[in-house]
C-alpha positions as CSV (number, residue, x, y, z in Angstrom):
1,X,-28.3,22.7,0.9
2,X,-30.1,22.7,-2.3
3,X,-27.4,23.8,-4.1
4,X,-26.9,21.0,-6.7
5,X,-29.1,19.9,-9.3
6,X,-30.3,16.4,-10.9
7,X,-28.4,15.7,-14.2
8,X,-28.1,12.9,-16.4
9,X,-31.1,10.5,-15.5
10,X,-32.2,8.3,-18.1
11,X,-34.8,6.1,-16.4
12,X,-36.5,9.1,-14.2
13,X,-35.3,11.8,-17.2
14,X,-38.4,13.9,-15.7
15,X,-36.4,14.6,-12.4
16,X,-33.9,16.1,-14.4
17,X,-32.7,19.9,-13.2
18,X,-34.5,20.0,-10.1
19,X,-33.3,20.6,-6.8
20,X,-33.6,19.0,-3.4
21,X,-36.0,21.9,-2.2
22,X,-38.1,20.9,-5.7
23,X,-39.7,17.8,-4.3
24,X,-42.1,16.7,-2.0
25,X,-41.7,16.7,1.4
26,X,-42.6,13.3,2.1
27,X,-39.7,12.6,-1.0
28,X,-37.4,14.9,0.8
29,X,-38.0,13.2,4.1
30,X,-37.0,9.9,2.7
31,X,-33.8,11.3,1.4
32,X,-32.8,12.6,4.3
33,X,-33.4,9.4,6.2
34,X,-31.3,7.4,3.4
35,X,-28.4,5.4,4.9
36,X,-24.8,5.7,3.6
37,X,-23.0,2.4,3.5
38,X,-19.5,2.8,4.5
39,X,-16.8,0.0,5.1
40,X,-13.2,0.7,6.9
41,X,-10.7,-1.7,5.6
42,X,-8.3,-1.9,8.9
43,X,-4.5,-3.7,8.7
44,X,-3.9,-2.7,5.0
45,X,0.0,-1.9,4.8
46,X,1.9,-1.1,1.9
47,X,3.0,-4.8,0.7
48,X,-0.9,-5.7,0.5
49,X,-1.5,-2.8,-2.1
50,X,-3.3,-5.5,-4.7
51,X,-5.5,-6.6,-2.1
52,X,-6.5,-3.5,-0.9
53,X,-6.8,-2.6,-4.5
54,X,-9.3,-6.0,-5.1
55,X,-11.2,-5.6,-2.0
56,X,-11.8,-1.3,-3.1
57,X,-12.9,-2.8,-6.8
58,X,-15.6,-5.1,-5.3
59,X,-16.9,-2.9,-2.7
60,X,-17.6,0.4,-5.2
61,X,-18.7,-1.8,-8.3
62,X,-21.3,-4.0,-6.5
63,X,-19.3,-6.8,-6.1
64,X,-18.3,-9.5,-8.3
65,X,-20.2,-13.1,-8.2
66,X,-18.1,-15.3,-5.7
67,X,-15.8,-18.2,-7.5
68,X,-16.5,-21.5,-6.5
69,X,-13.2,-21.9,-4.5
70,X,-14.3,-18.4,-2.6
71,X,-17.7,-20.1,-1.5
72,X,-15.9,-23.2,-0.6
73,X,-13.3,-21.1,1.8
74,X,-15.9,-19.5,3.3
75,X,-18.5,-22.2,3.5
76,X,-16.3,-25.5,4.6
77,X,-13.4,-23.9,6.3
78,X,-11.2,-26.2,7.9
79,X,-7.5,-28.0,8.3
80,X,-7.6,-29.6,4.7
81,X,-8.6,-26.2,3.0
82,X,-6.3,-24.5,5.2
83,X,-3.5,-26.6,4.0
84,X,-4.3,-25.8,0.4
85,X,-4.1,-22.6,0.9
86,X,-1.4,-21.6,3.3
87,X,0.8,-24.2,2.3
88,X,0.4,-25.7,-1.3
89,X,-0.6,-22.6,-2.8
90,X,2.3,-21.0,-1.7
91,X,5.1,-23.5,-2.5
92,X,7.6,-21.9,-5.0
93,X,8.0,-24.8,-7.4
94,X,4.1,-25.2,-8.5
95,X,3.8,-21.9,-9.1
96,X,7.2,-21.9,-11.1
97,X,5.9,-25.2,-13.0
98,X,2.3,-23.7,-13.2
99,X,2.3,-20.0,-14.2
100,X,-0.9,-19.0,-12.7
101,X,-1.8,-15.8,-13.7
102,X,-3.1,-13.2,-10.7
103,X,-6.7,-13.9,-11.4
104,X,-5.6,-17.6,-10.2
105,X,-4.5,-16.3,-7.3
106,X,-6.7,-13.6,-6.4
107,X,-10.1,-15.7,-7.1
108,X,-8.9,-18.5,-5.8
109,X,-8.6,-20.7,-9.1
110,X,-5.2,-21.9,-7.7
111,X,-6.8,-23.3,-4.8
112,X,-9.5,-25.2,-7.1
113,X,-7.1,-26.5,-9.3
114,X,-5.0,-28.2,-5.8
115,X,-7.9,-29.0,-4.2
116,X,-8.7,-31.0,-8.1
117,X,-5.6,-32.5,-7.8
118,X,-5.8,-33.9,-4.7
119,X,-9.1,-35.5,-4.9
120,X,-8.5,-37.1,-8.5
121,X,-5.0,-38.1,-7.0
122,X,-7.2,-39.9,-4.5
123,X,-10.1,-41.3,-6.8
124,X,-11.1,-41.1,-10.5
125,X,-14.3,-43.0,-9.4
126,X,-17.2,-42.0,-8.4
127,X,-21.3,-41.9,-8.4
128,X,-22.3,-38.7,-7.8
129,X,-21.6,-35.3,-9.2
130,X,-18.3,-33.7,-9.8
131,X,-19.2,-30.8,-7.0
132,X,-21.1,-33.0,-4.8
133,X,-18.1,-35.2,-4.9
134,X,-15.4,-32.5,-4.6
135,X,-17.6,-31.6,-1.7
136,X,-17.4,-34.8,0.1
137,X,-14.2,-34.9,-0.4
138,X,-13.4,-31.5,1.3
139,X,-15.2,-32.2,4.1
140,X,-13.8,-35.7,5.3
141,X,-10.0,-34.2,4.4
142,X,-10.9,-31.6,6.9
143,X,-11.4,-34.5,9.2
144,X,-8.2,-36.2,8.2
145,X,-5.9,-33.2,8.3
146,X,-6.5,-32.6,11.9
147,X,-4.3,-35.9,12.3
148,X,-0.6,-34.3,11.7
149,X,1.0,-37.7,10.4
150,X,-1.7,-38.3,7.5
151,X,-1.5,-33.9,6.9
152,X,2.6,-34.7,6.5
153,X,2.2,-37.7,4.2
154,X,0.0,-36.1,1.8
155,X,2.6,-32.8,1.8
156,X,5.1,-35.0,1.1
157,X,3.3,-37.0,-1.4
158,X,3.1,-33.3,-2.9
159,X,6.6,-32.3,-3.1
160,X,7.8,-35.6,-4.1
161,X,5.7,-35.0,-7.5
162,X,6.8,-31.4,-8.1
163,X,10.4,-32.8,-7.2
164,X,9.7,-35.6,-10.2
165,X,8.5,-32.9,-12.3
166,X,11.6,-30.9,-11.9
167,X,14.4,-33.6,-12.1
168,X,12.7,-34.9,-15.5
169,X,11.4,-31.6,-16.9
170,X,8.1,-32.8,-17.8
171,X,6.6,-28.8,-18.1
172,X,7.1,-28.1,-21.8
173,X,4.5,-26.5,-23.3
174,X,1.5,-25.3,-21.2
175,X,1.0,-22.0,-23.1
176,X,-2.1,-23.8,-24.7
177,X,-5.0,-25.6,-22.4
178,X,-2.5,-24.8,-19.7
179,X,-4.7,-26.4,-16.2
180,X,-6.1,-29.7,-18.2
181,X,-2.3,-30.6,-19.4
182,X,-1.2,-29.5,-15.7
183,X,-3.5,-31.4,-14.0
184,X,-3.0,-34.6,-15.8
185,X,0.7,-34.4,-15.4
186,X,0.7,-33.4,-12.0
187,X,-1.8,-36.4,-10.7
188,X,-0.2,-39.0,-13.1
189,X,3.1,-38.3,-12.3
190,X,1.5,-38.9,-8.1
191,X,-0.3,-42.2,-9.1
192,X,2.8,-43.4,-10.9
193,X,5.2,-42.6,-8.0
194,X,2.7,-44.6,-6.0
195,X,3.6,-47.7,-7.4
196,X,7.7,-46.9,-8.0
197,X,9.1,-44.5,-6.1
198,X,12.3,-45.0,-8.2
199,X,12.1,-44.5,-11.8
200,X,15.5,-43.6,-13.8
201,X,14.9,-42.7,-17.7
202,X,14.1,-39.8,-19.9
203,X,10.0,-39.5,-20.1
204,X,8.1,-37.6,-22.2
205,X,4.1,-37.0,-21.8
206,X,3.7,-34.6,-24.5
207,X,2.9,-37.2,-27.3
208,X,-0.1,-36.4,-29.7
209,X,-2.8,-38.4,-27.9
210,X,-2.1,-36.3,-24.3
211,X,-1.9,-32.9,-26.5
212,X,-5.4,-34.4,-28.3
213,X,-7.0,-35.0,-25.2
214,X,-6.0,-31.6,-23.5
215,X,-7.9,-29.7,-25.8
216,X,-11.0,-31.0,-24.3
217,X,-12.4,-30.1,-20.5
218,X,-14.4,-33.1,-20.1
219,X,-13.4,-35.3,-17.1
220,X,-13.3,-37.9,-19.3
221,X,-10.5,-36.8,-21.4
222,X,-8.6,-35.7,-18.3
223,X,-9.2,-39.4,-17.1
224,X,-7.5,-40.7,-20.4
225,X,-4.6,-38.4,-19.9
226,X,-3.9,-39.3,-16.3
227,X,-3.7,-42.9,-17.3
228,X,-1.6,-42.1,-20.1
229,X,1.0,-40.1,-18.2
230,X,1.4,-42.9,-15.4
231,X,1.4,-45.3,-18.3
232,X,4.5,-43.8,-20.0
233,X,6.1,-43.4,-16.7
234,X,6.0,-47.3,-15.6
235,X,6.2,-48.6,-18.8
């Protein structure tokens, strides 16, 4: 209606104070035939105010660059991912034990941390990359999972090593390197309840060599501490 005016350009500063009815007609016309991009968010209650809240952030700030985990939930969806998600992400004693923060859990860090677990817990081996393997893996556990008897073992695998966790308070001090010294614990304590299921004494993980080793993010060092966790809970 030509009633505002152009302000605060830096790039185009000579468009500056003019009105619509100051340009061109072939400029106008392309303004006019401008489209508005508009998204309706449907089936957003009250309770889901931080999602709403997320989803509102990305959509007026151009976005955010996807997280690995989001590109893997959208890219390789299936029964193992789903599983991760709906069910081990949500289990109340790993995220007592664990303290994610709510970037973990809205980006979908959580996930990538299980979904690490899970494949180191089933091999510490192997020739390609770390992605290209983690990769692999998700898509023949999606295969697996369909089968609800291997889906229950592997739950149960799961909640037999937060249960171990618990009952010998190995959690003690995660405020530093927090997912390395998680992750080492969590798929030790699994490959050591592999080979006793029964194991009755006092352990502690958190000698100096395991601390040492957490401060680094290299597989390698993660490696070293896995072994030494399920080392100082069969020996």
């Amino acid at each position: 209606n030509n009633n505002l005016k152009l302000k605060g350009l830096e790039k185009l500063d000579g468009l500056n104070r003019l009105s619509f009815n100051d340009f061109s007609s072939s400029r106008k016309r392309k303004i006019r035939n401008s489209t508005v991009r508009a998204i309706v968010l449907f089936n957003l209650d009250k309770d889901n105010m931080d999602i709403s809240h997320e989803l509102f952030d990305r959509l007026n700030t151009g976005g955010k660059q996807l997280t690995k985990m989001e590109i893997i939930k959208g890219s390789q969806q299936g029964a193992f991912i789903n599983f991760v998600f709906e069910e081990c992400a949500n289990n109340s004693k790993l995220n007592q034990f664990s303290n994610f923060s709510n970037q973990d859990k809205t980006r979908g860090y959580r996930e990538e941390f299980l979904i690490k677990y899970f494949a180191f817990s089933d091999s510490l081996e192997f020739d390609s990359t770390l992605n290209e393997y983690l990769d692999n893996y998700i898509d023949k556990q999606n295969e697996l999972f369909k089968e609800d008897d291997y889906k229950d073992e592997q739950f149960m695998q799961f909640k037999q090593m937060l249960s171990f966790v618990e009952e010998k308070s190995l959690i003690k001090d995660i405020s530093n390197n927090r997912k390395n010294r998680l992750l080492a614990i969590y798929i030790g304590v699994t490959l050591a309840l592999r080979e006793q299921s029964s194991i009755d004494k006092d352990i502690d993980v958190f000698v100096e060599q395991f601390i040492e080793n957490a401060k680094s993010s290299s597989f390698e060092k993660l490696k070293e501490n896995i072994q030494l966790v399920k080392t100082i809970i069969l020996s």
